[in-house]
gemmi code that builds the backbone of each chain (N, CA, C; Angstrom):
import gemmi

chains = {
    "A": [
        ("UNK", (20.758, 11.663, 20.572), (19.891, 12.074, 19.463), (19.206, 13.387, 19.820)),
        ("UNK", (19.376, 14.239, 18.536), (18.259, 15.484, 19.067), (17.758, 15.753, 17.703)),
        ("UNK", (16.418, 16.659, 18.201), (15.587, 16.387, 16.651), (14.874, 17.822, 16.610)),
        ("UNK", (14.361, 17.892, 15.913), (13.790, 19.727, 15.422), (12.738, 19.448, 14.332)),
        ("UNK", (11.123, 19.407, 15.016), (10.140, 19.229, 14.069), (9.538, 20.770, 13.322)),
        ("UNK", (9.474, 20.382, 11.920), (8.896, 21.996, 11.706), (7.274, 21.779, 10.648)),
        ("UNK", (6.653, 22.297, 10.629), (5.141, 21.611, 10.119), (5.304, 23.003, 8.828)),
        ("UNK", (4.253, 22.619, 7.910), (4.224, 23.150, 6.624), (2.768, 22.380, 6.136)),
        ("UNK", (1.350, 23.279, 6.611), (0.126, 22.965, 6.519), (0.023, 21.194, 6.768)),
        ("UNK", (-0.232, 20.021, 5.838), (-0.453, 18.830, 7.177), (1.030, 17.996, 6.842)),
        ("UNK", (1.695, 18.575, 6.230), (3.037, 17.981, 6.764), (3.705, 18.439, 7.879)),
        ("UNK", (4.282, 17.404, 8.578), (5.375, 17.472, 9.946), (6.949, 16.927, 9.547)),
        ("UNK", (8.041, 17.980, 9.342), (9.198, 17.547, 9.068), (9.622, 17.176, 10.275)),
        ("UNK", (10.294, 15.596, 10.693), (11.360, 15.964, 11.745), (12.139, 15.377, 11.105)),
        ("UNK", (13.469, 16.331, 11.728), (14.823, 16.597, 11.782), (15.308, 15.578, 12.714)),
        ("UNK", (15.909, 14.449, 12.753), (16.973, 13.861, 13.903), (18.130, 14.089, 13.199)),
        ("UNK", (18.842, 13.529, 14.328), (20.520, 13.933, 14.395), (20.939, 13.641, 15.274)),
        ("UNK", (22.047, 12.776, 15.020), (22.763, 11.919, 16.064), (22.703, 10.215, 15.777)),
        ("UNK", (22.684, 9.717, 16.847), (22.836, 7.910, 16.527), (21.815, 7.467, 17.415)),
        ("UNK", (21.132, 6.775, 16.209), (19.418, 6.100, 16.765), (20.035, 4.599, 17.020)),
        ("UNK", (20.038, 4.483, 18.505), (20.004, 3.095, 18.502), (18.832, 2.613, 19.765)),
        ("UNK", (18.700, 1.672, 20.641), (17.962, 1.238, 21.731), (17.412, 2.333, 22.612)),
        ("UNK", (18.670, 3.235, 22.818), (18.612, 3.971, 23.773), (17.752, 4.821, 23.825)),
        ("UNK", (17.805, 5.104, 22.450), (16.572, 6.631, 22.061), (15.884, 6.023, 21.251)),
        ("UNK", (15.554, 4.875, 21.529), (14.273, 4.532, 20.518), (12.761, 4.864, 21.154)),
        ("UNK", (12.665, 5.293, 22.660), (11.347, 5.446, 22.701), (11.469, 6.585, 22.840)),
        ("UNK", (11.899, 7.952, 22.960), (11.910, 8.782, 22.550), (11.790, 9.764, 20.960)),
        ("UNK", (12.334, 8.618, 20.024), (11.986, 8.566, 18.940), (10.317, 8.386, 18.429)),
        ("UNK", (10.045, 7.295, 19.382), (8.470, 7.155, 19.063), (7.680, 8.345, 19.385)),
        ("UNK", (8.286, 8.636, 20.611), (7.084, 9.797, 21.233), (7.046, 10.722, 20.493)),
        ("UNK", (7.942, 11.482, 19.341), (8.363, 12.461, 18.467), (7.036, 11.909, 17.254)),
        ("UNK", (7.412, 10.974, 17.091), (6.781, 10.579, 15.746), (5.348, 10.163, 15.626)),
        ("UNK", (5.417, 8.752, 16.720), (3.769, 8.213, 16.412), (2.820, 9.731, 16.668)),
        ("UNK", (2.975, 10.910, 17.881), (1.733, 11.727, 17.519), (0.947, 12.351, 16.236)),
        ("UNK", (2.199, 12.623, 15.802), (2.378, 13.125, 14.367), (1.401, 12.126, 13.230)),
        ("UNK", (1.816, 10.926, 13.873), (0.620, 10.015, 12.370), (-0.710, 9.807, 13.121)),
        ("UNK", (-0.351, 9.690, 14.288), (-2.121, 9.678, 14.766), (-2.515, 10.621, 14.847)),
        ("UNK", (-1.744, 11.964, 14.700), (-2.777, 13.132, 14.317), (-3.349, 13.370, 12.744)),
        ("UNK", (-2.708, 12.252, 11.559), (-3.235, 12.244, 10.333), (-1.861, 13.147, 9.802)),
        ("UNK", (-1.097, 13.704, 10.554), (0.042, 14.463, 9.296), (0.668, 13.031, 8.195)),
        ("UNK", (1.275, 13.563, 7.710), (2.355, 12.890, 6.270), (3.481, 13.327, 7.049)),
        ("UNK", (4.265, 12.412, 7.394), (5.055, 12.427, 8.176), (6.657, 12.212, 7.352)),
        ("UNK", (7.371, 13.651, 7.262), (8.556, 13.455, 6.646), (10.080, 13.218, 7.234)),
        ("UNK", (10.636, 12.510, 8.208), (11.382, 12.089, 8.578), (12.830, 12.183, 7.467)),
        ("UNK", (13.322, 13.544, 8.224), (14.680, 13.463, 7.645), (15.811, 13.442, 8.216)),
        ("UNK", (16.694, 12.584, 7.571), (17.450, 11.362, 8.090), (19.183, 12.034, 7.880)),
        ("UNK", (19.233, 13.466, 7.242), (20.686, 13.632, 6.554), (21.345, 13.668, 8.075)),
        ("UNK", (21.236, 14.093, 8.988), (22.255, 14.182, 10.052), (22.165, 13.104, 11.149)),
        ("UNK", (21.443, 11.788, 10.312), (21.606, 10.668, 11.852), (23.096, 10.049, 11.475)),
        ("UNK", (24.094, 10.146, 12.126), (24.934, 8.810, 11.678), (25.268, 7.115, 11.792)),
        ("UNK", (23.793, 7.016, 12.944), (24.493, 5.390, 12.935), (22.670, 5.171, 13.544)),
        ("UNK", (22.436, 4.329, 12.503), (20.892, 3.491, 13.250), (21.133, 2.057, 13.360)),
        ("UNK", (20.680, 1.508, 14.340), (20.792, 0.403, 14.308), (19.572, -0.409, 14.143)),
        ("UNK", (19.366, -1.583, 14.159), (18.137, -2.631, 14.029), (16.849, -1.668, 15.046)),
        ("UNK", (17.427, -1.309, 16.449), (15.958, -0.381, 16.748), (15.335, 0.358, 16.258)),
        ("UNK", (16.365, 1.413, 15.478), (16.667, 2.492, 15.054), (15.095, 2.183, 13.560)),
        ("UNK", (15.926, 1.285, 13.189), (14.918, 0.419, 11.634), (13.442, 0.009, 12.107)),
        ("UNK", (13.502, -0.850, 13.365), (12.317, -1.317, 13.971), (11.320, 0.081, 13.865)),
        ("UNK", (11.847, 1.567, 14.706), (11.235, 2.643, 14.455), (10.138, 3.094, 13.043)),
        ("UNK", (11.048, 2.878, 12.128), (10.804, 3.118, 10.805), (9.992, 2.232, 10.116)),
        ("UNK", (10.092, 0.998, 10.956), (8.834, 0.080, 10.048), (7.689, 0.400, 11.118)),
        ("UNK", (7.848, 0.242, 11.980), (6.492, 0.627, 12.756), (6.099, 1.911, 12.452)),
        ("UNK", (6.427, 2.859, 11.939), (5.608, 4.274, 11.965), (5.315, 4.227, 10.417)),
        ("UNK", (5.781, 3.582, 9.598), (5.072, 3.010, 8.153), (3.620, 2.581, 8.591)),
        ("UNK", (4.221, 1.454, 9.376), (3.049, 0.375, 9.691), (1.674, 1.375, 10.094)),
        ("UNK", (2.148, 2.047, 11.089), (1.110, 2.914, 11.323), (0.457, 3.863, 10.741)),
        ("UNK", (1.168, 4.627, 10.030), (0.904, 5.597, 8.995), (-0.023, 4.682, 7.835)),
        ("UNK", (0.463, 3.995, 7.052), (-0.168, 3.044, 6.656), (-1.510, 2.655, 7.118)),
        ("UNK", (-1.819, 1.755, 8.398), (-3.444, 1.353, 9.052), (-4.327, 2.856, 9.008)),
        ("UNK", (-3.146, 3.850, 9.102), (-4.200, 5.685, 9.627), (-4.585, 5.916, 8.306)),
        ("UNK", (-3.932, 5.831, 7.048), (-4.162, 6.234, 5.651), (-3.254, 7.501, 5.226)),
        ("UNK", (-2.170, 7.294, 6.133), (-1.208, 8.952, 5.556), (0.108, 8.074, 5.624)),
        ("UNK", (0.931, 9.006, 5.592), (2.145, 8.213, 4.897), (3.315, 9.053, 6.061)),
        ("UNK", (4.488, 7.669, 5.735), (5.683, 8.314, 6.248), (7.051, 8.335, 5.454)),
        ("UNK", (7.758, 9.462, 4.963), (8.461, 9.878, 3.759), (9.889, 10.200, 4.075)),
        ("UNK", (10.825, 9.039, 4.524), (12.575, 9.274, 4.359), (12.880, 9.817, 3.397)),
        ("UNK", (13.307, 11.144, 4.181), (14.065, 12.100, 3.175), (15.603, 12.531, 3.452)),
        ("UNK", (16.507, 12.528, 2.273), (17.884, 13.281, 2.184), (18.288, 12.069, 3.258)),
        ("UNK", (17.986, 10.831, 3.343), (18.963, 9.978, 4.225), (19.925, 9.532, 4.375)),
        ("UNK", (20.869, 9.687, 5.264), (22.304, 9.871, 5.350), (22.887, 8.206, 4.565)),
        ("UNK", (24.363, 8.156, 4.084), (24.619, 6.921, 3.445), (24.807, 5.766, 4.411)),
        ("UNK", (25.049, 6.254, 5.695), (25.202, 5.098, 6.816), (23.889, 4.373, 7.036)),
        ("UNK", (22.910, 5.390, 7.367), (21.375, 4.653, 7.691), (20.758, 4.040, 6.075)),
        ("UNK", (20.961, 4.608, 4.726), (20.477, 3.913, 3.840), (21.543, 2.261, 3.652)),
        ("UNK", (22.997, 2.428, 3.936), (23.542, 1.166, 4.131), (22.152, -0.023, 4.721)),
        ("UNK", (21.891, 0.693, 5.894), (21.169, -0.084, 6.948), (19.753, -1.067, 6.742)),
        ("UNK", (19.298, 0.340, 6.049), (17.883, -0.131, 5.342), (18.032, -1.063, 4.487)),
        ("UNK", (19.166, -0.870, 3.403), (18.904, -2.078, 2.256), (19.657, -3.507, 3.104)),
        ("UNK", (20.435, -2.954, 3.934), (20.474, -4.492, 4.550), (19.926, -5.250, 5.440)),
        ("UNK", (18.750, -4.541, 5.567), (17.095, -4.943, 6.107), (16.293, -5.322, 5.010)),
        ("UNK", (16.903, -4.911, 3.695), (15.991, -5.463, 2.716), (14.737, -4.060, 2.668)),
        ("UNK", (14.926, -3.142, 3.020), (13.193, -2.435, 3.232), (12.990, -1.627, 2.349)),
        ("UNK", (14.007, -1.230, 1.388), (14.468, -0.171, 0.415), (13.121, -0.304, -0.669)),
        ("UNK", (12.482, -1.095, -0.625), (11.006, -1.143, -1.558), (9.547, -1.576, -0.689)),
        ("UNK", (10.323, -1.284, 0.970), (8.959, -1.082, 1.632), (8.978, 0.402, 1.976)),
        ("UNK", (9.880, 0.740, 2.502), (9.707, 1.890, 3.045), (9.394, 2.962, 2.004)),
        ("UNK", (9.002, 4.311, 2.182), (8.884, 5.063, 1.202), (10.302, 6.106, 1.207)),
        ("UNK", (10.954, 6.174, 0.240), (12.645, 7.090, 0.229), (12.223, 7.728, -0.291)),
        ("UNK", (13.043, 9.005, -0.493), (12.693, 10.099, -1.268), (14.009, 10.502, -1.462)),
    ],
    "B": [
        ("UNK", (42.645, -8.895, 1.144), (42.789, -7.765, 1.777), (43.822, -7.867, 2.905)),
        ("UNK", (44.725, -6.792, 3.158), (45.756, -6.731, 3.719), (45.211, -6.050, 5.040)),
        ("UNK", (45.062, -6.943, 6.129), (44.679, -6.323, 7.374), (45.695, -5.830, 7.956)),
        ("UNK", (47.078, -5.857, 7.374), (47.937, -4.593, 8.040), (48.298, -5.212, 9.179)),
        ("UNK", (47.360, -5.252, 10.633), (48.154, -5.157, 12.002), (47.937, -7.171, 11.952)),
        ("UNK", (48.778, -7.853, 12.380), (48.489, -9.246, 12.745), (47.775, -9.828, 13.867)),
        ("UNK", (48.182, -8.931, 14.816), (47.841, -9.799, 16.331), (46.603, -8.313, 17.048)),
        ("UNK", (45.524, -8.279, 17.535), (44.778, -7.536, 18.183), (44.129, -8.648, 19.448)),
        ("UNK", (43.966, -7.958, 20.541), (43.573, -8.906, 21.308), (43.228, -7.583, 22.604)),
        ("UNK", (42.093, -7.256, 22.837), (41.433, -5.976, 23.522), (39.765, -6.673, 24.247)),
        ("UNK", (39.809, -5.904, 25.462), (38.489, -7.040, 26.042), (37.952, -5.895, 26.837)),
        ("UNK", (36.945, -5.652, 27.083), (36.475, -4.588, 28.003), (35.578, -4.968, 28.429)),
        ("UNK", (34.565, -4.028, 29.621), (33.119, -4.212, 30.323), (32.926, -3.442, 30.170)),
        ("UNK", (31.130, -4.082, 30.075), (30.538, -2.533, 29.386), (29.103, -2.902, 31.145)),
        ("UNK", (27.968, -2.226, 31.402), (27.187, -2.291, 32.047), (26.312, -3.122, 31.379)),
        ("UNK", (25.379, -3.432, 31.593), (24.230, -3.863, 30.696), (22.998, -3.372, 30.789)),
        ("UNK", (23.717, -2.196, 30.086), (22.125, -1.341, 29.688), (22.300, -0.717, 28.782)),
        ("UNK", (21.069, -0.106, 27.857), (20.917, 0.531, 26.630), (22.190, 1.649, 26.585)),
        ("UNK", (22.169, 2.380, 27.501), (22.943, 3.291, 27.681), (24.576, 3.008, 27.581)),
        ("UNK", (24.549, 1.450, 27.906), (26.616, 1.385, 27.764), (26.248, 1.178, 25.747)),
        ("UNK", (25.547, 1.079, 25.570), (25.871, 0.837, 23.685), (26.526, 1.928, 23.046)),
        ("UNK", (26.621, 3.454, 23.424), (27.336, 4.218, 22.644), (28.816, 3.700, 22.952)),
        ("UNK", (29.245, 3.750, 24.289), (30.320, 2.781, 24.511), (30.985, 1.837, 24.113)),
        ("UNK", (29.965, 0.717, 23.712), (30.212, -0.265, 23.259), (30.877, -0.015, 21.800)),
        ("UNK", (30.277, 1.052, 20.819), (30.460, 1.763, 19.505), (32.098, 2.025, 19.768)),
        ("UNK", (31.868, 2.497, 20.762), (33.457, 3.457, 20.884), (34.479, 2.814, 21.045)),
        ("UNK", (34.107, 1.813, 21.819), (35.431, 1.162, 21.788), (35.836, 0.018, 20.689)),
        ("UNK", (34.601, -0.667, 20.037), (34.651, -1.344, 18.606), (35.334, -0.329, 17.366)),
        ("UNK", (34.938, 0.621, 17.456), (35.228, 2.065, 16.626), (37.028, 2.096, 16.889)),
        ("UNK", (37.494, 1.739, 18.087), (38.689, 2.337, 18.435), (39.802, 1.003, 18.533)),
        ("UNK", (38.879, -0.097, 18.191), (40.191, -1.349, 18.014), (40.050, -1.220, 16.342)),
        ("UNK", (39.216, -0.769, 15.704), (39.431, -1.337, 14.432), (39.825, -0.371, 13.641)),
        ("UNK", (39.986, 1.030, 13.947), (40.889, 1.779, 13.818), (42.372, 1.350, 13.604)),
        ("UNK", (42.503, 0.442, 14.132), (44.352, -0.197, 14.037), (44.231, -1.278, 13.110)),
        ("UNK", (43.137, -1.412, 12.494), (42.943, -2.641, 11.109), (43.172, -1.808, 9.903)),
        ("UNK", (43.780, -2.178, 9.025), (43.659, -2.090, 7.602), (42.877, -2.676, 6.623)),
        ("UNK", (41.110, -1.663, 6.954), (40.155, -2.239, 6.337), (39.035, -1.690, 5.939)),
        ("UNK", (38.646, -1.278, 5.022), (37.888, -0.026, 4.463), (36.872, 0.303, 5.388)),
        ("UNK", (36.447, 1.660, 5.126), (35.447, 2.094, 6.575), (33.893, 1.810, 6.137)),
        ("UNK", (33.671, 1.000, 5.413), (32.358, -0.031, 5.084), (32.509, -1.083, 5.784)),
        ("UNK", (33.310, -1.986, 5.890), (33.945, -3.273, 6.542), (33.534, -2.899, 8.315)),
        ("UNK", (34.434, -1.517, 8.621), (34.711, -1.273, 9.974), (33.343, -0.778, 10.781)),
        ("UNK", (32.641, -0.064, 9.820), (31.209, 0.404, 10.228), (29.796, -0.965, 10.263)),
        ("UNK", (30.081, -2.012, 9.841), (29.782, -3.112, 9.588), (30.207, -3.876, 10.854)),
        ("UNK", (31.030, -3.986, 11.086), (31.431, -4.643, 12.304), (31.200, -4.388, 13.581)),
        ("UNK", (31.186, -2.912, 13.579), (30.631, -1.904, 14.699), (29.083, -2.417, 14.864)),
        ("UNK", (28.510, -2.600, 13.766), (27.198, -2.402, 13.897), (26.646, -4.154, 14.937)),
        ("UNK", (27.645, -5.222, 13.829), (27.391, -6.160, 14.408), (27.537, -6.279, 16.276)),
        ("UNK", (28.895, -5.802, 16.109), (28.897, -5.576, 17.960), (28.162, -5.017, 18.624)),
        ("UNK", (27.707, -4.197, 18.354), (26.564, -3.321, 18.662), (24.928, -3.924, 18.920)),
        ("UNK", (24.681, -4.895, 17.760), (23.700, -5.866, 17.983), (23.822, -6.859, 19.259)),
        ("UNK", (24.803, -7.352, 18.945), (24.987, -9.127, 19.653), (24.925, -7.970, 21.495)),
        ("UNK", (25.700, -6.780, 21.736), (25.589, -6.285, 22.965), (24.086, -5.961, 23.269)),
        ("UNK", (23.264, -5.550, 22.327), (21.974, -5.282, 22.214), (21.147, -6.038, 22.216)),
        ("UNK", (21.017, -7.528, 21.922), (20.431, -8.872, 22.662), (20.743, -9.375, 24.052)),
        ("UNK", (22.181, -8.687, 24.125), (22.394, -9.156, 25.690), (21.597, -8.541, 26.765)),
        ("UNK", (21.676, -7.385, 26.310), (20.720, -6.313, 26.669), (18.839, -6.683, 27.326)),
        ("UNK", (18.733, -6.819, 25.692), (16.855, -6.954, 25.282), (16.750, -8.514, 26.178)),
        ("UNK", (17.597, -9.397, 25.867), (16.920, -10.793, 25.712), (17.678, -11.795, 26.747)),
        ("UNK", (19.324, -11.393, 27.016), (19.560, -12.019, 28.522), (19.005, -11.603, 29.650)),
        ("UNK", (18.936, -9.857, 29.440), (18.347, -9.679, 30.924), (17.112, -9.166, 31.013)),
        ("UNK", (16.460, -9.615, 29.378), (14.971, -8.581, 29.110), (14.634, -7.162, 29.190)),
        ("UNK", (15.740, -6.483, 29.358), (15.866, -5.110, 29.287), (15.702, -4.658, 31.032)),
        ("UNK", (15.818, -5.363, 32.322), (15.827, -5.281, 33.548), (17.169, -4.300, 33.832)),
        ("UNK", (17.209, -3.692, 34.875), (17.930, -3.077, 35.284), (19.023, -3.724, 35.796)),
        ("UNK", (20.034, -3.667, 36.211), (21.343, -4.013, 36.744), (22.307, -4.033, 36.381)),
        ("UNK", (23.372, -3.773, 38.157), (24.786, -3.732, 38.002), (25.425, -4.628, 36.949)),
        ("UNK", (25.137, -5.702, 37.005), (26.436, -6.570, 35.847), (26.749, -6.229, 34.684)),
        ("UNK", (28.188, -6.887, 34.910), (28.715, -5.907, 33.520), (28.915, -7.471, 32.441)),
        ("UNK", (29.166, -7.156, 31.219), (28.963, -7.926, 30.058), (30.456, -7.787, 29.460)),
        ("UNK", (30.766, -8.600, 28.979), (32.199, -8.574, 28.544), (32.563, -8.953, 26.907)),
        ("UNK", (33.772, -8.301, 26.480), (33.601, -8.048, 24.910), (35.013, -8.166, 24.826)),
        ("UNK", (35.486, -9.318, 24.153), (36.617, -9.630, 23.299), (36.474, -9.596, 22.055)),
        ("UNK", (37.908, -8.503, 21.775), (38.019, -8.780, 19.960), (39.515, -9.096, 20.059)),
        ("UNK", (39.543, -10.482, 19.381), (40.762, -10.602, 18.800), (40.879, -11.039, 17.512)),
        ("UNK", (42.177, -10.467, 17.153), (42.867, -10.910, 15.322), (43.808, -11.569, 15.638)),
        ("UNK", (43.752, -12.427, 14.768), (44.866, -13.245, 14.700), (45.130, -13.874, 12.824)),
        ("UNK", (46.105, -13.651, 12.042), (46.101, -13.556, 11.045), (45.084, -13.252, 9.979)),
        ("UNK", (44.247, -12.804, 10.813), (43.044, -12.301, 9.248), (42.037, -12.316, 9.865)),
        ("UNK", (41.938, -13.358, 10.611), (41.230, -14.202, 11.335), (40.526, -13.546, 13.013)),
        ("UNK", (39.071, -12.927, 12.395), (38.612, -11.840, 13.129), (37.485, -12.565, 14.490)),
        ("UNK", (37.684, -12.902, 15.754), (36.793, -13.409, 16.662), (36.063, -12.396, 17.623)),
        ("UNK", (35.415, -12.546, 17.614), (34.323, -11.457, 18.741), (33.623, -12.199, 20.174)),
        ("UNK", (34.113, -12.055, 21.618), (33.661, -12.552, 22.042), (32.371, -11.619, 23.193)),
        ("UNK", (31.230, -12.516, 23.668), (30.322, -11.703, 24.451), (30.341, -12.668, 25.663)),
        ("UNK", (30.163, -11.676, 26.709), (29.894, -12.834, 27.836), (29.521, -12.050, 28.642)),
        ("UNK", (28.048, -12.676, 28.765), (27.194, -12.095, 30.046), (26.238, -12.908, 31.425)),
        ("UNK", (26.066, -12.521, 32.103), (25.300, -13.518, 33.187), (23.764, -13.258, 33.324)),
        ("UNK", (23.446, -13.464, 32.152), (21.882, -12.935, 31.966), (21.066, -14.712, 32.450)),
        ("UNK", (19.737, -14.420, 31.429), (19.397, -15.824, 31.392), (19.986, -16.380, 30.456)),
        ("UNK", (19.828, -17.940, 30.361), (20.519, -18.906, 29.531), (20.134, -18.418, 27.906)),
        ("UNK", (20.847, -18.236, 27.418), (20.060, -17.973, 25.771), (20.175, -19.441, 24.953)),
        ("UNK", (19.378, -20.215, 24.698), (19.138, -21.035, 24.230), (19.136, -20.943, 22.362)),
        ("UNK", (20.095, -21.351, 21.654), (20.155, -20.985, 20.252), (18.954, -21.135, 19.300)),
        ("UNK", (18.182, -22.248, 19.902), (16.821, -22.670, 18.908), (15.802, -21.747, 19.730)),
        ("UNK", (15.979, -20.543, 20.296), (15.054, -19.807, 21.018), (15.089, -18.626, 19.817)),
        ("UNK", (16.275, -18.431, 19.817), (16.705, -17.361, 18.890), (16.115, -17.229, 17.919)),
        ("UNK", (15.460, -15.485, 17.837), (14.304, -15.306, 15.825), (15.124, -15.005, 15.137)),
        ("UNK", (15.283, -15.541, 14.644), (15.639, -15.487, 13.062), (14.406, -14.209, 12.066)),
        ("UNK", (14.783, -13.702, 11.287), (14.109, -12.636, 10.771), (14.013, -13.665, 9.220)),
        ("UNK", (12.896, -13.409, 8.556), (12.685, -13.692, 7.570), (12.644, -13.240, 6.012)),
        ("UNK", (13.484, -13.324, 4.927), (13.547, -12.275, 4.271), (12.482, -11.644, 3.723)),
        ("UNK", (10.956, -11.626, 3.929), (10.072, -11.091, 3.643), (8.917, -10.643, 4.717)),
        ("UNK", (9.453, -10.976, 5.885), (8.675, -10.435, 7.110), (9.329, -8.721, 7.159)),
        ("UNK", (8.518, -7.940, 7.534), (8.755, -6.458, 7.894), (8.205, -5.992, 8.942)),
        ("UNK", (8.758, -7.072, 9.752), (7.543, -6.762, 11.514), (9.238, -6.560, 11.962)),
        ("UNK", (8.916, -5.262, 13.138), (10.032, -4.735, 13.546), (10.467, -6.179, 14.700)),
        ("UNK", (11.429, -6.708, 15.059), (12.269, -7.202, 15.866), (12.900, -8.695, 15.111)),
        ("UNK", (13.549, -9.184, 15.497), (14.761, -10.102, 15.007), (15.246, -9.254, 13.532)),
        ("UNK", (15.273, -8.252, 13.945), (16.559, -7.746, 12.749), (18.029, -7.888, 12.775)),
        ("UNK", (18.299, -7.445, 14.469), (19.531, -7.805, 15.115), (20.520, -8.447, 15.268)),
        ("UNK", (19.547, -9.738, 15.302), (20.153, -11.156, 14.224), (20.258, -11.619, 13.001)),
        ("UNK", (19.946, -11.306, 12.704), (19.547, -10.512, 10.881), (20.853, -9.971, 10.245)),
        ("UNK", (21.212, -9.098, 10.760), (22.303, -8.438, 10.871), (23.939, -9.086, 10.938)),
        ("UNK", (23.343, -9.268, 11.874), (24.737, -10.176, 12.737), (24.838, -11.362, 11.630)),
        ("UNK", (23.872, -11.478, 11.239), (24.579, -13.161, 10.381), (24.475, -12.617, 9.173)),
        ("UNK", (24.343, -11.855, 8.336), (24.712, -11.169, 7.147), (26.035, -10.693, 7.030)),
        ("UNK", (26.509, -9.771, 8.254), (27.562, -9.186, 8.494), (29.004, -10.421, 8.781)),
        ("UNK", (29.048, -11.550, 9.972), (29.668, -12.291, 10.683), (29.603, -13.398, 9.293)),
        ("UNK", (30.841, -14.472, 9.735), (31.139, -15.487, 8.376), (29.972, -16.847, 9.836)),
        ("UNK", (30.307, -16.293, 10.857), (29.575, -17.266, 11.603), (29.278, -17.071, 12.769)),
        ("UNK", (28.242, -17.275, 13.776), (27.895, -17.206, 14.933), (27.678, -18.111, 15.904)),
        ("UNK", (27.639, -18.214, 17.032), (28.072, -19.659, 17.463), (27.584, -19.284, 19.068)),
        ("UNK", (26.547, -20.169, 19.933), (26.210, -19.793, 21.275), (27.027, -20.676, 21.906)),
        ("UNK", (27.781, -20.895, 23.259), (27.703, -21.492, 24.165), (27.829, -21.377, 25.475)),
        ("UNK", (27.666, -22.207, 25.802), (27.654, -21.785, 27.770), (28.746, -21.052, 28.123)),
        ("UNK", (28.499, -20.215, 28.563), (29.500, -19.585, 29.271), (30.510, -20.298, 30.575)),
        ("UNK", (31.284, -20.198, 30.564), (32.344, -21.106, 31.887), (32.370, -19.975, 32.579)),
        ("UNK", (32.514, -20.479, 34.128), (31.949, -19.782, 35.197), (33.030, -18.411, 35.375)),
        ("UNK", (32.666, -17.004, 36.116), (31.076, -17.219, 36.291), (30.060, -16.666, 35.495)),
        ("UNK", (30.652, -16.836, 33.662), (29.581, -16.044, 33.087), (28.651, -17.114, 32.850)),
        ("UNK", (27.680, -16.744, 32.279), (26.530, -17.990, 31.462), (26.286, -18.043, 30.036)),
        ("UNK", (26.210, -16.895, 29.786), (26.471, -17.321, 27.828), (27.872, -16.576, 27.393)),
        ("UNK", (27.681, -17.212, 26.338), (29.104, -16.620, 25.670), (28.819, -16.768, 24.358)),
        ("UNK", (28.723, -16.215, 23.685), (28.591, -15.908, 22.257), (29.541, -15.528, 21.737)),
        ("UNK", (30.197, -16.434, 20.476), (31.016, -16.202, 19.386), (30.846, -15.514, 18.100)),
        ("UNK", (31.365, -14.688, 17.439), (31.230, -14.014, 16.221), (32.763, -13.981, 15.304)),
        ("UNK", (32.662, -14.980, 14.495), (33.831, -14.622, 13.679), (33.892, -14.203, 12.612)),
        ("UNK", (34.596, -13.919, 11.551), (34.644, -12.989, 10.282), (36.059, -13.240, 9.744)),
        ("UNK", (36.354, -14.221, 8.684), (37.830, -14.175, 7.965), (38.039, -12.385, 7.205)),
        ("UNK", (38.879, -11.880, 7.409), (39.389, -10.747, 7.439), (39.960, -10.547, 5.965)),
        ("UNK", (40.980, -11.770, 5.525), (41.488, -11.675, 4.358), (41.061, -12.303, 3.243)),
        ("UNK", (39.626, -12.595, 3.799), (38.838, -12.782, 2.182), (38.297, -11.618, 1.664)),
    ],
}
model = gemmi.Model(1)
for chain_id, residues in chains.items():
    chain = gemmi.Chain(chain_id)
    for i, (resn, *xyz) in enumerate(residues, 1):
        res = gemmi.Residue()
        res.name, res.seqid = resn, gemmi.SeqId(i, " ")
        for name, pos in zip(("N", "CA", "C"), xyz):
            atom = gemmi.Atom()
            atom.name, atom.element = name, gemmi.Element(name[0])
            atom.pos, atom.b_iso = gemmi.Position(*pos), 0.0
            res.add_atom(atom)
        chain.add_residue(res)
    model.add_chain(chain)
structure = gemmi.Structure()
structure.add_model(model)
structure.setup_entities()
């Protein structure tokens, strides 16, 4: 996995790319949770991951979760058709926020 | 559905750590390549293997370090799709196993979640020596 964050006043885009599974899941966090505990709106875009797995998802509900308790939000954008497969077969497609 | 090839029967070792899972992808990726079966089906199956190696991982050996390697049979046999795991972790006990709930959204037992959405059935048992579990995953092919 490699990722490329770019900010735009209190939004933080990151960019991943590649395949989110176990391996890079805490590396994934370290990218992300600063970003909501610093209060950004956190836009996570998803067009170049090709394969997430259940960690990959675990990621994505926890940085809701968190974003959520902080009062800012976290916003899947342009997400690739493999990882939206994933989500609705987690059922999360009306928790998470898509765009 | 016309699975095309009849007989598949491919077994490998992987390490048991986070790190053999792209592996694990690759070589699930590269038996089912020789199936005649849409690449929703095949990416689906990947994923499941990918899980059940990823509990062996998290929950036989708690994510601990070590040499042992974990072992992965896929065979076909008329349609008729079996997945086998076998590792020497701790005992995995089936009524231990979380189950995910369809309205819980707390990250973990998705994995299994997965696996039994995806699989027609899943099935624990002891492993015969010298592994200790062995986990079954099957899937009728030509329904």
């Amino acid at each position: 996995m490699s990722y490329k964050v770019t900010e735009e006043g209190n939004i933080s885009t990151v960019h991943l790319d590649g395949e989110i599974d176990m391996d890079v899941t805490e590396k994934a966090k370290e990218i992300i949770m600063p970003l909501i505990e610093a209060k950004k709106e956190v836009h996570l875009n998803l067009k170049e991951v090709q394969y997430m797995d259940s960690s990959g998802i675990s990621v994505l509900i926890e940085s809701h979760q968190k974003a959520t308790e902080l009062g800012t939000k976290v916003i899947l954008k342009e997400i690739s058709k493999s990882v939206l497969k994933v989500i609705m077969m987690a059922k999360l497609e009306q928790i998470l926020n898509l765009d | 559905m016309n699975v095309a090839i009849k007989s598949i029967k491919e077994q490998r070792d992987f390490v048991v750590s986070s790190s053999s899972l792209k592996q694990v992808r690759s070589f699930s990726r590269e038996v089912f390549e020789k199936v005649n079966i849409d690449q929703d089906l095949k990416d689906e199956l990947v994923l499941a293997i990918a899980e059940a190696a990823q509990n062996i991982v998290k929950h036989a050996y708690q994510g601990e370090d070590t040499d042992d390697k974990m072992e992965i049979k896929i065979s076909l046999e008329k349609g008729h799709l079996e997945i086998g795991f076998f590792d020497k972790g701790r005992p995995v006990e089936e009524k231990n196993v979380r189950h995910r709930k369809i309205d819980d959204i707390k990250p973990g037992g998705l994995g299994t979640f997965f696996i039994q959405q995806i699989m027609d059935a899943v099935v624990f048992k002891e492993g015969e020596k010298p592994w200790i579990n062995h986990l079954v995953l099957t899937k009728n092919l030509n329904s």
